[in-house]
C-alpha positions in Angstrom: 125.9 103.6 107.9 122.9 105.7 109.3 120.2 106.5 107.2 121.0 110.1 108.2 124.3 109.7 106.2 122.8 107.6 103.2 125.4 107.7 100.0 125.9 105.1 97.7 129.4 103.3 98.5 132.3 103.8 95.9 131.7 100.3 94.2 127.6 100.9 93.7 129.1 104.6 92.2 131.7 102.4 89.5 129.3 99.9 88.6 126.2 102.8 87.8 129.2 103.9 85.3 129.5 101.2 83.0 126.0 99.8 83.7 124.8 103.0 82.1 126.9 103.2 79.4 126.6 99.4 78.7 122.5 99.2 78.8 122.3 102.7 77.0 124.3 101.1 74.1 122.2 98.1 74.0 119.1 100.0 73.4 120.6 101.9 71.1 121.7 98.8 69.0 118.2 97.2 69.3 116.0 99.6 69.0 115.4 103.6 68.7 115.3 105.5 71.9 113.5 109.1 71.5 113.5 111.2 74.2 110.8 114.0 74.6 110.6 117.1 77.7 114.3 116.6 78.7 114.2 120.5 79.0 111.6 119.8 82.0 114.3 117.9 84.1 115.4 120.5 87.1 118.9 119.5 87.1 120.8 119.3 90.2 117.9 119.5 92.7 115.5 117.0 94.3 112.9 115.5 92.8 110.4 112.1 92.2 110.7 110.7 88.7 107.3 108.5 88.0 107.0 106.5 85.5 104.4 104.4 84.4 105.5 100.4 84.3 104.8 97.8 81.6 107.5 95.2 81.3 111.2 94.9 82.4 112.3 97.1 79.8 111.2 100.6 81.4 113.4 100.6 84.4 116.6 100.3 82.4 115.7 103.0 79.6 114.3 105.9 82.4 117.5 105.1 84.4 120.4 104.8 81.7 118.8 107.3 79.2 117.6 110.0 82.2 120.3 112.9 82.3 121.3 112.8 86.0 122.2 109.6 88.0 119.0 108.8 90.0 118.4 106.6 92.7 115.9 103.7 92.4 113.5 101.7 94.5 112.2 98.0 92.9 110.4 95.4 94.1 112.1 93.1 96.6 110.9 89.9 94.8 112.7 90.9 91.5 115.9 90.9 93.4 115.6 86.8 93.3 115.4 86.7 90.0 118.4 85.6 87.9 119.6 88.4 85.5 117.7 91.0 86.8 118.5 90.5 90.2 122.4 90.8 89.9 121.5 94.3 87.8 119.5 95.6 90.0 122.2 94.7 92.8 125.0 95.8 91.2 122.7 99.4 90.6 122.3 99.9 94.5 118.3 99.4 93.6 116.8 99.8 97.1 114.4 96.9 97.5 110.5 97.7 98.6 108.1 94.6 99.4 104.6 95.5 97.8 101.9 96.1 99.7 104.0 96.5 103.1 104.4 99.5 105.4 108.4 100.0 106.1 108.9 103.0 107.4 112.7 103.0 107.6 112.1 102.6 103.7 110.3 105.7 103.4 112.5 107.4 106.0 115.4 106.4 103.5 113.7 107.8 100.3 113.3 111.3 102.1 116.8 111.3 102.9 117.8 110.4 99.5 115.6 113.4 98.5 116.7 115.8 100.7 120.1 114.9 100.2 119.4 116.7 96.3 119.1 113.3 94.5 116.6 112.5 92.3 114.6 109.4 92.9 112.7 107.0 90.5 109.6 105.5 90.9 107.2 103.4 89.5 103.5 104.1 91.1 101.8 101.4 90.2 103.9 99.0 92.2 105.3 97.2 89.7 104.7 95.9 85.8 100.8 96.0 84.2 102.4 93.4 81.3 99.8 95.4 79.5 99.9 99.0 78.1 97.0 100.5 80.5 98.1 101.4 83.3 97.0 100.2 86.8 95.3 102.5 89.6 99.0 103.9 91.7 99.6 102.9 95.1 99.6 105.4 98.2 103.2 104.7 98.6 104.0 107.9 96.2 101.3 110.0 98.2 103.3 109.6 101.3 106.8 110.2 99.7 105.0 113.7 98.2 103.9 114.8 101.5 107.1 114.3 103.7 109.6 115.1 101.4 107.7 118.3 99.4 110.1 118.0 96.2 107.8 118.2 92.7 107.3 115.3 90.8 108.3 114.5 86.9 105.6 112.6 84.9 107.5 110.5 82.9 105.2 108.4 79.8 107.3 105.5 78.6 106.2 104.2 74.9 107.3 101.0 73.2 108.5 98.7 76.2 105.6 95.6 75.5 106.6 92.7 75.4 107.6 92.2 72.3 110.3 94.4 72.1 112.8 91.7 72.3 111.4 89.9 69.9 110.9 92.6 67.3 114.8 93.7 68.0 116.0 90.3 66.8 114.9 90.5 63.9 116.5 93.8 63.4 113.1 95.5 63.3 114.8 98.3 65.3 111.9 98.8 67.6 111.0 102.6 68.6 110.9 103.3 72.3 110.1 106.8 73.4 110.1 108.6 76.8 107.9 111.9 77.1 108.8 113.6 80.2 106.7 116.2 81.8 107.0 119.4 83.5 107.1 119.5 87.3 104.1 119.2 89.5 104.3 120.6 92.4 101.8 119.8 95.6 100.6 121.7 98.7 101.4 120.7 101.9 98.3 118.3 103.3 96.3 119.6 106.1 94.0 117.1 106.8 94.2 114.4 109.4 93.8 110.7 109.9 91.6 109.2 106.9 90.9 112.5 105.0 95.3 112.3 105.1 95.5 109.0 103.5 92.8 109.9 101.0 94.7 112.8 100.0 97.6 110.7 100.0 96.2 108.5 97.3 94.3 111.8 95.7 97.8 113.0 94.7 99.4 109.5 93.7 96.4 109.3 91.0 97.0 113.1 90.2 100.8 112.2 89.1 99.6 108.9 87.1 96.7 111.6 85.4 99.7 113.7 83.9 101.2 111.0 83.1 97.9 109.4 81.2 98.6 113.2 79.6 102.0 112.2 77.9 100.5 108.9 76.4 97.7 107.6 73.7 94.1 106.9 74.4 95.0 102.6 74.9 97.5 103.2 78.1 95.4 105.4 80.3 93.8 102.2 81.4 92.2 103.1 85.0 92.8 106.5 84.2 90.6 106.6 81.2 89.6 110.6 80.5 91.0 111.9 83.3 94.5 112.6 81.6 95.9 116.1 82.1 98.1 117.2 79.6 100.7 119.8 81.0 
């Protein structure tokens, strides 16, 4: 299959069915999920959905809670992991290695875009294991330049660590997404090094709004320069 005619095959399409279903339940047993904004979601057109990343627990939630099926790009190395791994498999997660150039990756995520699907991202690159987020990596700047579809500031609350743990003990542990409206983004004129800079100038803008959606302790690098929308 061409990259031209990307589509998830029939067996990734069953198992996003039950997946969904199956890990929105969980939460739903362990914990609270609140959801915030879902009136800013453009249904049924293209779009970026960035999040920001703390533990394993985000992923799951913005995917299985979100109200359209999105596509997804993770980190390669989480694909080895046991658990994780097989989910993300069995999700059609399309892999990216950190820190690398692959254009036939970003070549792919365009499609996908073009193609009307919405596609979910995490800018920093992969999980702070803190609350405060981490400066975002370029790799958003690029996919906002080629692909010109607005981009959804999503603030995910409640993921730390000790989710888990609080859940056993029936705590019922409260995780809320705030979603944001649509930012859109002009088309970049500059060239060469003033390009990548504005590149990275409108990655940090996204992770700004979504500093907006969240308290004062997870703006970490982005510490008052939120934007609330």
């Amino acid at each position: 299959m061409s990259i031209k005619d990307y589509a998830p095959p029939l067996y990734t399409r069953f198992n996003r069915l039950w997946l969904r279903f199956g890990i929105r339940s969980f939460f739903r047993l362990a914990g609270k999920v609140t959801i915030h904004g879902a009136e800013n979601v453009p249904l049924g057109t293209p779009y970026v959905i960035a999040m920001n990343h703390i533990s394993i627990f985000d992923p799951p939630v913005v995917v299985c809670f979100w109200p359209e099926e999105p596509e997804v790009i993770g980190a390669a190395n989480v694909f080895k992991k046991k658990g994780e791994g097989t989910i993300l498999s069995l999700y059609g997660v399309i892999p990216v290695h950190r820190g690398e150039y692959d254009r036939t990756l970003l070549e792919k995520i365009i499609v996908i875009l073009k193609k009307g699907k919405p596609l979910v991202i995490a800018p920093e690159g992969g999980r702070s294991h803190e609350v405060a987020m981490r400066r975002a990596m370029p790799g958003l700047g690029y996919i906002i330049e080629h692909a010109q579809t607005p981009v959804i500031p999503v603030g995910v609350l409640g993921t730390t660590g000790d989710f888990w743990q609080k859940a056993k003990r029936g705590l019922k542990p409260q995780i809320e997404l705030r979603i944001g409206k649509p930012i859109q983004f002009p088309a970049i004129q500059a060239k060469g090094a003033e390009r990548r800079e504005a590149r990275q100038t409108n990655a940090d803008l996204v992770m700004r709004y979504i500093a907006g959606l969240l308290p004062k302790e997870y703006h970490g690098v982005y510490a008052g320069q939120a934007i609330s929308s």
